[in-house]
Steps between C-alpha positions, in 0.01 A plus 500: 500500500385802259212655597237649252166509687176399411375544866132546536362771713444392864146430524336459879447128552134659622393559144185211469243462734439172446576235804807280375698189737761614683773305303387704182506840621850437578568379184330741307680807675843362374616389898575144404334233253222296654645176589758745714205697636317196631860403712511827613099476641544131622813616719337776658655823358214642357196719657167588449434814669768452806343105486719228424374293203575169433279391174616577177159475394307751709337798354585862514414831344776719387352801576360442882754195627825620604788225422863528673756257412767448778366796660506752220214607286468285171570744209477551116843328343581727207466250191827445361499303116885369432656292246777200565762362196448192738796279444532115461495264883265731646172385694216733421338478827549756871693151681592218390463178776831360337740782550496562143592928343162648444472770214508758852860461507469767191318751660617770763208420768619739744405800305181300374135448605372139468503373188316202355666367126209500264520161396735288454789378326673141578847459619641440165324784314638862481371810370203744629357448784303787673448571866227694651322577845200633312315131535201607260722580236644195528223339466412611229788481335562088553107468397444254247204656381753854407681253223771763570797369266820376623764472279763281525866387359594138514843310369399138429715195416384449121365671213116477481349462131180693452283218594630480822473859565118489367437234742597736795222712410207232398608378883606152589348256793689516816345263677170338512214817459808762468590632224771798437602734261634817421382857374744534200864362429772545256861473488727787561827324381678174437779359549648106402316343781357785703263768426322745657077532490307799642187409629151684599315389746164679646467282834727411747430153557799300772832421273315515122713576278760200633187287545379566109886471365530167709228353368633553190806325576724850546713589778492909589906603557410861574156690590490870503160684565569859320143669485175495680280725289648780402760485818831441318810335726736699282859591593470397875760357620445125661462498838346887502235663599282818424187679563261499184536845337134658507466451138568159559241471748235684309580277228464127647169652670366626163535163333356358811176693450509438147443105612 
């Protein structure tokens, strides 16, 4: 994995004074995402001043409670912001109940904090797909309300006349009271029976882009993400890994507060 950093400063975990559930503190320092964190409580690992507390949901101050987890005192993660050229057969998800690889096979955990992908990406997509234990960032950044753009590359199994594509933007009916569509499309090259389109969307809703090209009657061969925002996948190999530079950083968050 090559490393260029884009690790924030540590911050103390103590910074608001405002009472927050259990669960969330530990989410928000970076320890573990929330669904973790409330395991962790219900089992019994995690203390509220020396006291064992077993309710996700109780209250605490960050400045006055003390929290230990397995004993040790509950700590600022340093946020750590990293890209994946996530490859095709991988579940986007921390386990998998059916044995399946999980995009974690990729990353070097042992000389990682946890990290939560941002997002997702289904098991036949490839491309960018960022990880993060900063969970407000990631928040932010899967908003619908950011219309962040995602770009995407996709190989389908025809050539699309310009009606077709103009279609995928007006947005088609999915289903009864859904309707679909997509931020801006247009073909990137053509072959005799293939081409490929590159498509914008600015939400995120589950499986869209094979939703709106089904509904058209179009099967997707190949789906690469390649940009979200100004984050570019680049030259990274498939399967890789690598911190955000700074300047990438600075950049997604820029166009975030430019939403």
């Amino acid at each position: 994995m090559r490393h260029h950093s884009s690790r924030s400063p540590r911050q103390s975990s103590h910074s608001s004074g405002k009472n927050v559930t259990l669960d969330r503190l530990l989410s928000k320092s970076g320890f573990c995402s929330r669904s973790q964190a409330r395991i962790l409580i219900i089992s019994g690992r995690v203390q509220i001043n020396t006291r064992a507390e077993l309710n996700p949901d109780t209250w605490v101050h960050p400045e006055k409670d003390r929290i230990l987890i397995d004993g040790k005192p509950l700590v600022q993660s340093e946020f750590r912001y990293l890209m994946l050229n996530k490859p095709h057969g991988l579940i986007t998800t921390t386990a998998d109940e059916k044995s399946r690889e999980t995009v974690y096979q990729c990353l070097n955990m042992a000389d990682l904090p946890w990290l939560s992908p941002v997002g997702r990406l289904d098991k036949a997509s490839e491309g960018l797909l960022l990880f993060t234990n900063d969970t407000a960032w990631a928040a932010r950044i899967t908003d619908p309300e950011t219309h962040l753009d995602k770009t995407y590359h996709v190989q389908i199994d025809s050539l699309p006349d310009p009606d077709l594509l103009k279609k995928m933007e007006r947005g088609i009916e999915i289903s009864p009271g859904e309707n679909l569509s997509v931020k801006k499309v247009g073909i990137l090259r053509a072959g005799t029976k293939t081409c490929w389109l590159e498509i914008i969307l600015d939400e995120g809703k589950n499986r869209q882009i094979r939703r709106v090209l089904e509904g058209l009657g179009l099967s997707v061969l190949r789906l690469f993400r390649i940009s979200i925002g100004p984050l570019q996948l680049g030259d990274l190999a498939k399967g890789q890994a690598r911190d955000l530079t700074p300047n990438e950083k600075a950049a997604l968050d820029q166009a975030l507060n430019q939403k």
